[in-house]
C-alpha positions in Angstrom: 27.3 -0.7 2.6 26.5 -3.9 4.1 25.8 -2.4 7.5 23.7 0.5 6.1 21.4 -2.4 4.7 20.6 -4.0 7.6 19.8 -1.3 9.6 17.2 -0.4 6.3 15.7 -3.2 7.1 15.6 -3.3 10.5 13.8 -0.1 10.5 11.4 -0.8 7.8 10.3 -4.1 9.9 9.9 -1.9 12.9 7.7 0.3 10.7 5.8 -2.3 8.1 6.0 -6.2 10.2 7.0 -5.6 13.5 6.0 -8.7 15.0 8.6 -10.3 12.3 11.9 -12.1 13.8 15.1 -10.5 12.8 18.5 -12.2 13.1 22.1 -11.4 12.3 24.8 -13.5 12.1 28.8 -13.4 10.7 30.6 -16.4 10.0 34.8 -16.2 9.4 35.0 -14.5 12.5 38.0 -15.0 14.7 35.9 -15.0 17.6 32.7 -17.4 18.2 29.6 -16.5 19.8 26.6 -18.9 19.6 24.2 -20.9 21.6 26.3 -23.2 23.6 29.4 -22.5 21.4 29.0 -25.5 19.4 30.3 -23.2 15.8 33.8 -22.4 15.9 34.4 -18.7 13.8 30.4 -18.3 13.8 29.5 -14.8 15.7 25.7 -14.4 16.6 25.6 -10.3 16.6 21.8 -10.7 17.1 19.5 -13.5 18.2 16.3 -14.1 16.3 13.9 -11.4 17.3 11.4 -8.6 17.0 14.0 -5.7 16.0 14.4 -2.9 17.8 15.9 0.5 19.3 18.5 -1.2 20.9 19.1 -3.2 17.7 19.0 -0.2 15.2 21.8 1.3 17.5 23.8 -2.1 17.7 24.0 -2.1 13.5 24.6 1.7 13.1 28.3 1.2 15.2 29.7 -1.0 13.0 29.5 1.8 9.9 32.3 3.7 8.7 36.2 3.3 9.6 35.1 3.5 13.4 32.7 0.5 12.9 35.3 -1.3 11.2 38.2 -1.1 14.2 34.6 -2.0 16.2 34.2 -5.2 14.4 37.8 -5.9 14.2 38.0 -5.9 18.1 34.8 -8.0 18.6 34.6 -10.6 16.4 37.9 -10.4 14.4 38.7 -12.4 11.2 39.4 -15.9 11.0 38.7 -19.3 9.0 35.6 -19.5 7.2 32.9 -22.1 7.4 29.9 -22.1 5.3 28.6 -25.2 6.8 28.8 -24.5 10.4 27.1 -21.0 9.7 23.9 -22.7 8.4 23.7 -25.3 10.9 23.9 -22.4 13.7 21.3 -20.9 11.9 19.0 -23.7 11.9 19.5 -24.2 15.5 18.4 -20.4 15.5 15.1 -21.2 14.2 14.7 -24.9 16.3 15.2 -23.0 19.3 11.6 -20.6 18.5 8.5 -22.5 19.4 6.5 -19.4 17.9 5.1 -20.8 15.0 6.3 -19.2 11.2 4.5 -18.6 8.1 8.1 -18.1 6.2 12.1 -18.2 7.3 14.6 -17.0 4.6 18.4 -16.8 5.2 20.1 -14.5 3.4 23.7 -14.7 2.6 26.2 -11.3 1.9 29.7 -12.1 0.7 31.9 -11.2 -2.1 33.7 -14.4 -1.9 32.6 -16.7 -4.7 35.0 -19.7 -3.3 34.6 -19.0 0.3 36.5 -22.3 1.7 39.1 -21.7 -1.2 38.4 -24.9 -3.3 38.2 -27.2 -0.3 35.9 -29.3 -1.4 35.4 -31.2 2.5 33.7 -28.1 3.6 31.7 -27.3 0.1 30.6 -30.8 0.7 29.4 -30.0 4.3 27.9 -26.6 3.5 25.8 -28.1 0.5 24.4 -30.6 2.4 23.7 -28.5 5.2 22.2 -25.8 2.9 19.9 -29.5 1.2 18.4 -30.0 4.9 17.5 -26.2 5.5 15.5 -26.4 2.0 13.7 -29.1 2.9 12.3 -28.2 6.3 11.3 -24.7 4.0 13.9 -22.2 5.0 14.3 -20.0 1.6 18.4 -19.1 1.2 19.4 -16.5 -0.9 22.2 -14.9 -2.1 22.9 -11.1 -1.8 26.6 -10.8 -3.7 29.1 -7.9 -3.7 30.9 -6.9 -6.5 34.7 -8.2 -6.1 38.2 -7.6 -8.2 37.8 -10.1 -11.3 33.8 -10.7 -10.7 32.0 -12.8 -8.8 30.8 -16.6 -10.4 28.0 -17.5 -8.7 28.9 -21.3 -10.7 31.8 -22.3 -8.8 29.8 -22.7 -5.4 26.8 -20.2 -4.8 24.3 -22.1 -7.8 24.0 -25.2 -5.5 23.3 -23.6 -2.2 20.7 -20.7 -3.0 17.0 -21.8 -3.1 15.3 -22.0 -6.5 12.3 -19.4 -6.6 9.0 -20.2 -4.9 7.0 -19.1 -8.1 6.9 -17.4 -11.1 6.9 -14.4 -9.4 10.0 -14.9 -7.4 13.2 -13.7 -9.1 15.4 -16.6 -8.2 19.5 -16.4 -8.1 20.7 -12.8 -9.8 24.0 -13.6 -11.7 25.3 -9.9 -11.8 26.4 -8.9 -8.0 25.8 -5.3 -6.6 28.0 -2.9 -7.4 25.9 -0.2 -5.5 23.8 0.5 -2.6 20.9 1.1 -3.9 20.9 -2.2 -6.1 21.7 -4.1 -2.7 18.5 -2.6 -0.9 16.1 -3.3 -3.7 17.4 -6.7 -3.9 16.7 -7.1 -0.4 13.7 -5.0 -0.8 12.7 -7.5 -3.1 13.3 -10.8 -1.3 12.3 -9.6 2.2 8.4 -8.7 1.0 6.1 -11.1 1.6 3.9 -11.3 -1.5 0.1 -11.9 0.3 -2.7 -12.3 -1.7 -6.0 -10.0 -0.6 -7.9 -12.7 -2.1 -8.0 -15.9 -4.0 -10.8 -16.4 -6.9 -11.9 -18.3 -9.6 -11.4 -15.9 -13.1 -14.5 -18.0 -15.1 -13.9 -18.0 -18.8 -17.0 -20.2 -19.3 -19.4 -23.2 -18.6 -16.6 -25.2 -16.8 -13.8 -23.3 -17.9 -12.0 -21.3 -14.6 -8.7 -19.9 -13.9 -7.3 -19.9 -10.2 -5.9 -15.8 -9.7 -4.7 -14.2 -6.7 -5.9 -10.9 -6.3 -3.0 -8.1 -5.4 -2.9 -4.7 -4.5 0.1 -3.1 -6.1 -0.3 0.6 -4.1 -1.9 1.3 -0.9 -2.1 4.2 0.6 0.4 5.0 3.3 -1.0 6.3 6.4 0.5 7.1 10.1 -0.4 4.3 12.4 -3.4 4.9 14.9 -2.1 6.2 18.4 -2.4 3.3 21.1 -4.2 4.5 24.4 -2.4 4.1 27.7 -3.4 3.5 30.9 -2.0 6.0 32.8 -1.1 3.7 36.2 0.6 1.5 34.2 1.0 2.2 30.8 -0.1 -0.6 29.2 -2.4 -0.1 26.3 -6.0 -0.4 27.0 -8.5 -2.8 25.1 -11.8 -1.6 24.8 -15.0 -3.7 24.7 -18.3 -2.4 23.8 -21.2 -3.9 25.6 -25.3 -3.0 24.5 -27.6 -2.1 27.0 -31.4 -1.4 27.3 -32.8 1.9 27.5 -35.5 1.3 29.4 -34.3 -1.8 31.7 -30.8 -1.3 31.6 -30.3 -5.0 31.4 -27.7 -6.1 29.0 -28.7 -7.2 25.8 -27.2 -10.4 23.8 -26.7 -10.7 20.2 -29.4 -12.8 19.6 -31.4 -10.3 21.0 -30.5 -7.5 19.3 -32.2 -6.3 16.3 -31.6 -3.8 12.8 -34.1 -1.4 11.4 -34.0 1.2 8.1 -36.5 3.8 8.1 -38.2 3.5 4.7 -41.6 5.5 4.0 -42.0 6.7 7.7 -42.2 3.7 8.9 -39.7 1.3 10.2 -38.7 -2.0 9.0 -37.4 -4.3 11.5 -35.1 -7.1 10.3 -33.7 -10.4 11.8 -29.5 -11.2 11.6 -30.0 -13.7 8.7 -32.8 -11.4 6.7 -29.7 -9.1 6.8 -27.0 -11.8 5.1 -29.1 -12.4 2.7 -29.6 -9.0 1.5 -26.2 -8.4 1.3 -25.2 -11.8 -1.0 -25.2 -11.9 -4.2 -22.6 -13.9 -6.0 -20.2 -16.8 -4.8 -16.6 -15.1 -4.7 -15.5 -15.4 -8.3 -14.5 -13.5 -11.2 -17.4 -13.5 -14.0 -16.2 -12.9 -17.8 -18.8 -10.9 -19.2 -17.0 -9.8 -23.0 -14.2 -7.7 -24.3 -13.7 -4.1 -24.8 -11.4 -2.0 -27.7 -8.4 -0.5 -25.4 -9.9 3.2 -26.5 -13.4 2.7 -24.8 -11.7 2.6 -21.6 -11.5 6.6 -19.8 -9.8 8.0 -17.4 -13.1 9.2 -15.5 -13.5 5.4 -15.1 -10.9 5.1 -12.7 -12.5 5.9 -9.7 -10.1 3.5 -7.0 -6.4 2.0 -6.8 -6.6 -1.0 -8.7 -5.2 -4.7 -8.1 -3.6 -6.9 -10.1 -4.5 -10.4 -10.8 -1.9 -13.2 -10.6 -2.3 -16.7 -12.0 -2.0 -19.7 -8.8 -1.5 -22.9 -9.9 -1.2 -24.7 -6.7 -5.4 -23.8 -6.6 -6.1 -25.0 -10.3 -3.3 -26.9 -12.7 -3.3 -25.0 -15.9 -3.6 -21.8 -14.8 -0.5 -20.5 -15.4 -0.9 -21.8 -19.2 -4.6 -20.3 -19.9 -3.7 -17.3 -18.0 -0.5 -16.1 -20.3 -2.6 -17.3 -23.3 -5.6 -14.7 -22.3 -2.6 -11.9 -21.1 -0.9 -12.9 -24.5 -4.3 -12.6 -26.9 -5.3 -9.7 -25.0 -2.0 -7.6 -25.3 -2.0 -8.3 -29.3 -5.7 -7.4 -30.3 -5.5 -4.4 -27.8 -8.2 -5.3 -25.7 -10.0 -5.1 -22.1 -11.9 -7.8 -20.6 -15.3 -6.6 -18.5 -15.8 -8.8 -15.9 -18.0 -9.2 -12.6 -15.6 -9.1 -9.5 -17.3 -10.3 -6.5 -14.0 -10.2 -3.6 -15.8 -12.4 -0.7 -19.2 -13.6 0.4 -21.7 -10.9 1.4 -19.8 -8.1 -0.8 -21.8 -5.9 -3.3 -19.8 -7.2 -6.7 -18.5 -4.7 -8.3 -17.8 -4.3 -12.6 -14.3 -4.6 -13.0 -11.7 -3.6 -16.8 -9.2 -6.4 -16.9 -6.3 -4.5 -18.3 -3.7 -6.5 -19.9 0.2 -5.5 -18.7 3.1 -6.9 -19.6 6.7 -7.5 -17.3 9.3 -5.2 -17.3 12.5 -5.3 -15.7 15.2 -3.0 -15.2 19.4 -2.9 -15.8 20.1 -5.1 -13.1 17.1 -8.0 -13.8 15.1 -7.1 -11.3 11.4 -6.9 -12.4 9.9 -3.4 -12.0 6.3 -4.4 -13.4 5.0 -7.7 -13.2 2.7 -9.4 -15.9 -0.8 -10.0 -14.9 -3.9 -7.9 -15.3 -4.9 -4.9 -13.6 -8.7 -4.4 -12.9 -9.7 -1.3 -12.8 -13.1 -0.8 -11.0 -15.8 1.0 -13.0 -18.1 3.0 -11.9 -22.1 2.1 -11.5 -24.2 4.7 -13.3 -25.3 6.3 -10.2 -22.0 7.2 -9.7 -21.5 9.1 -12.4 -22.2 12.8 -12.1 -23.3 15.7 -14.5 -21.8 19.0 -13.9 -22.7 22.4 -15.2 -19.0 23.4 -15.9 -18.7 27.5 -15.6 -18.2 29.1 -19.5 -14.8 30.9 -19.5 -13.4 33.1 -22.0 -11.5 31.1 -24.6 -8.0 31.8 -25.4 -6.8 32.8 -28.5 -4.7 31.1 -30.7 -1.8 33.0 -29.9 -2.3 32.6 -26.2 -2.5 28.6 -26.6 0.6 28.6 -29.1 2.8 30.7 -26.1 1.1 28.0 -23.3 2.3 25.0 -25.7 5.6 26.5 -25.3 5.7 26.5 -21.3 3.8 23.2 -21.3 7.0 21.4 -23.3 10.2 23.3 -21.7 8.2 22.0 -17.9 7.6 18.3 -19.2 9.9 15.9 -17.0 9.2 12.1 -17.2 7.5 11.1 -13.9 8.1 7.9 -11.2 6.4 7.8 -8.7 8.3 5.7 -6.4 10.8 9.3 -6.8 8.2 11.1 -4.7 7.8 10.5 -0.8 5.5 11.6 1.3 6.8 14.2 3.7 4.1 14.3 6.3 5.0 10.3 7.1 8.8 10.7 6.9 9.3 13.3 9.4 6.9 11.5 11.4 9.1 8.4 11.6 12.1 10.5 11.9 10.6 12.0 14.8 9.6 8.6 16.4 13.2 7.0 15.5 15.2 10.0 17.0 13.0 9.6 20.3 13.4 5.7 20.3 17.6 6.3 19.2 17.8 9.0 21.9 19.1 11.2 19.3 19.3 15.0 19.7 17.6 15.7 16.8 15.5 13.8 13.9 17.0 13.3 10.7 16.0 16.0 8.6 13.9 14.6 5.5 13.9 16.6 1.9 10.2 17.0 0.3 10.6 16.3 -3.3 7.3 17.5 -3.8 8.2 21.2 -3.2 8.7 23.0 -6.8 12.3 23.8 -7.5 12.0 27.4 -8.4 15.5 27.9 -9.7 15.1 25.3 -11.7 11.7 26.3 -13.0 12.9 29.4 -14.1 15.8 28.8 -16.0 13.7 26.5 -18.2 11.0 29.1 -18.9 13.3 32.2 -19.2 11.2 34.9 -20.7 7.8 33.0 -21.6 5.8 33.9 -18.4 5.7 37.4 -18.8 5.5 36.9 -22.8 2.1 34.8 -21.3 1.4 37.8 -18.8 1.4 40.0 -21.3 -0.8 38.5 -23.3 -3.6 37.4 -21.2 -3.4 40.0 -18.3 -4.1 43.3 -19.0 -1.6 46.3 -18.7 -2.3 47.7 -15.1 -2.6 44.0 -13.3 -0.4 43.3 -10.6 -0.3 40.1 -9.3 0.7 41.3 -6.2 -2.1 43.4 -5.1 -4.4 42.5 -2.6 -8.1 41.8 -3.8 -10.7 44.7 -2.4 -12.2 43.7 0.3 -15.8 43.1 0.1 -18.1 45.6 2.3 -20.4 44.0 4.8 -24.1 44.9 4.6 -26.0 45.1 7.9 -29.4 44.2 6.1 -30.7 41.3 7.2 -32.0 38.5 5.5 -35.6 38.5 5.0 -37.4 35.4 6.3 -38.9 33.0 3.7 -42.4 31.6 5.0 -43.9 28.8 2.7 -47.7 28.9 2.9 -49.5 25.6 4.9 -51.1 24.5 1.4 -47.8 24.6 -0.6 -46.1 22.4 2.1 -49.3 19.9 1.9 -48.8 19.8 -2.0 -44.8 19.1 -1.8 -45.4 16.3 1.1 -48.4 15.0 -1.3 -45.9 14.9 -4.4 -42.8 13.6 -2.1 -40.6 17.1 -3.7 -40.0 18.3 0.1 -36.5 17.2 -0.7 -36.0 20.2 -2.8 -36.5 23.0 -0.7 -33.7 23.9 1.4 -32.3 23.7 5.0 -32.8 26.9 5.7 -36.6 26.6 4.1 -37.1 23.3 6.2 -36.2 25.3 9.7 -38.5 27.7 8.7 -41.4 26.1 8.2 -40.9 24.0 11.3 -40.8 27.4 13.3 -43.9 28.8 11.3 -46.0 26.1 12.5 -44.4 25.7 15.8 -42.6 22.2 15.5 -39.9 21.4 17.8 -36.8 19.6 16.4 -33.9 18.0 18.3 -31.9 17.5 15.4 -31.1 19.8 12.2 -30.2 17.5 9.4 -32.3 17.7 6.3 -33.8 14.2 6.9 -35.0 15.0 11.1 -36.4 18.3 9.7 -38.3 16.4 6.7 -39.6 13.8 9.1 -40.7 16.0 11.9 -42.8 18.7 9.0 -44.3 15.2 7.4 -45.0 14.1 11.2 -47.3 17.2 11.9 -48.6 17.8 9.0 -49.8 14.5 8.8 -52.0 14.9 12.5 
């Protein structure tokens, strides 16, 4: 179990943080390996690095009975020493000069005394465990499940880290009895919690809230190919450069200039005429009012929205204000509507403040976290008005038999249940090519309908539906007729001179068509190098206008 979570996380830092160092190290080993073999029964498996092919194949040998007679011959078992296992570790991260942004050790064992009650070496290992804290190395504990439980009080409670923030999840009493609560632990601890943005949330004249700004979903997407050169393979940088078209000179910056075309004519702007078109607002958060829960549609949601986390280290108080607003809001069943403007030179945007609450599951680990979630609303230009066809409308019968196959197909839905197919068989692919495997792992699409399934639930209410929608003689089965091409020509569609005049005069020339536009410009013998509606509008307005 142990070695099948490592090598998850190996490959999801090859896939998510590459550039992220991985190390892996056993302690009680009967055999030492370590920089300068200053730990005795300390093993170094891996040195702190970017992970790897090599790496991913190094962990996958020690599964199963064969990687267990593989880790018996290398490293053995012998006397354990907690103490000498963090020290190594620290030397581990002394010896990078690269700079971090976070280290955090974590410990697996399913020894909750391991030096047996000698308290010498629980002495050394908590004092050693004191210094990592302090130069901000984040230890925690990933526990097994053991004969007679594990107690986290007789040694663990002193040597694991307290949690960074509200947010953090701190030291989990129960251990894990399963795989799957071991990797979401891990999961858990080894994501980075970045914030998109940091804003004031202003309540008021004087009154503001620090909040980090979160994104809880983002769309997974297959990384970019990297070009190669093909001499030496090493990826090639491109660098775009802005010439004159009449000198050929090259052209700086500063000399550089942006135009819109408004009216026919084009308005020429300077760099700093541009900024401060685009500002508006200071980055902040604007409180405009509160909403009833109910005036808030689903047609509003028109992006993923991001959540919005209190930081106290910005503002004191925040946390307090914060969970009085998130408390007030939950219990009157309201929305706040506030102005959202992310950075400096961004468009702000109207945002719903949705009040949610934290849930966690069996094993304490927190499956929503409290905070708000603003939902972006939509400008009324975005909103559009549709002339929806007019159907038939079923009968009463009809929508009492669809009632029935809407409730025997209802299933409760997760969507962390559902992954996407297209992205897993493309890592699978790239892992079996990097592994040298013969073949890539195959990958099963839970979004594919289960037929079987499907169809014992229903039993006989599709063709009870059939039967009463469709008539008697359809088969579902049948192709459609295909439809008979005509050789008639369409006839061409000239617009007279003084008709074009008028709709150039009252600016409708937008209405007529493409097809129209092309028309006219071949009628009165216009030449056009491009054929979007705009080029052929310009180039009729143009003439016309000689």
């Amino acid at each position: 179990m142990f070695s099948v979570c490592v090598r998850s996380v190996y490959t999801s830092k090859i896939i998510s943080s590459h550039r992220d160092l991985v190390a892996l190290v056993f302690y009680g080993t009967e055999k030492s390996k370590n920089p300068r073999n200053s730990f005795k029964h300390v093993y170094v498996y891996h040195d702190l690095d970017e992970p790897g092919a090599k790496r991913v194949q190094d962990v996958e040998a020690l599964r199963g009975e064969r990687g267990a007679r593989l880790a018996a011959d290398t490293m053995g078992s012998g006397e354990v020493s907690l103490g000498d296992a963090l020290w190594c570790c620290s030397n581990l991260y002394s010896d990078i000069k690269l700079r971090l942004s976070h280290k955090r050790l974590m410990i697996f064992t399913c020894m909750d005394q391991p030096h047996g009650g000698d308290s010498t070496k629980d002495r050394q290992a908590r004092t050693k465990a004191g210094d990592l804290k302090e130069t901000g190395v984040v230890i925690d504990l990933m526990h097994l499940m053991k004969p007679g439980g594990f107690d986290v009080s007789l040694f663990f409670c002193d040597i694991v880290s307290p949690p960074e923030d509200e947010s953090e999840l701190g030291l989990q009493v129960e251990p894990c009895g399963k795989l799957d609560d071991l990797q979401k632990r891990v999961q858990a601890k080894q994501q980075k919690k970045r914030a998109m943005a940091r804003v004031n949330l202003c309540l008021g004249e004087g009154m503001n809230v620090a909040v980090g700004v979160y994104a809880n979903a983002v769309t997974a997407r297959k990384p970019s190919a990297i070009r190669l050169y093909r001499e030496t393979n090493e990826p090639v940088h491109s660098k775009t450069r802005t010439f004159h078209t009449q000198t050929g000179s090259l052209l700086l910056p500063s000399e550089t200039r942006k135009a819109q075309v408004y009216g026919n004519r084009q308005i020429v702007m300077e760099k700093d005429e541009v900024d401060t078109i685009k500002k508006f607002y200071d980055p902040e958060i604007f409180l405009i009012g509160f909403k009833p829960m109910e005036k808030l549609k689903l047609h509003h949601h028109i992006r993923p929205s991001v959540l919005l986390y209190p930081e106290e280290q910005q503002v004191t108080g925040s946390s307090c204000v914060f969970a009085a607003l998130l408390k007030k809001c939950t219990e009157k069943k309201v929305f706040a509507v506030c102005r959202y403007t992310p950075r400096r030179n961004y468009p702000p945007r109207f945002v719903a403040l949705v009040p949610q609450r934290e849930e966690v599951d069996e094993s304490n680990v927190q499956v929503t976290p409290p905070g708000f979630n603003a939902i972006f609303l939509p400008f009324a230009d975005d909103i559009r008005k549709l002339d929806t066809p007019q159907f038939p409308t079923a009968s009463d019968v009809q929508v009492d038999k669809m009632k029935e196959i809407i409730t025997k197909m209802r299933f409760k839905y997760r969507s962390d249940a559902f992954e996407n197919p297209v992205i897993q068989q493309h890592y699978r692919n790239l892992e079996a090519l990097a592994l040298d495997m013969l073949a890539p792992e195959s990958i099963e699409d839970f979004i594919m309908p289960k037929v079987e399934q499907i169809d014992r639930r229903l039993g006989p209410l599709v063709d009870e539906f059939k039967e009463l929608v469709y008539p008697a003689s359809y088969n579902p089965d049948s192709k459609p007729a295909a439809k008979r091409k005509t050789d008639e020509k369409k006839p061409k569609v000239e617009i007279p001179e003084a008709e074009l005049r008028a709709h150039i005069k009252n600016g409708t020339l937008g209405k007529l068509t493409v097809p129209v536009l092309k028309e006219a410009c071949k009628q009165f013998g216009i030449r056009t190098t491009g054929t979007k509606k705009q080029e052929l509008m310009d180039a009729l307005i143009a003439q016309m206008a000689k």
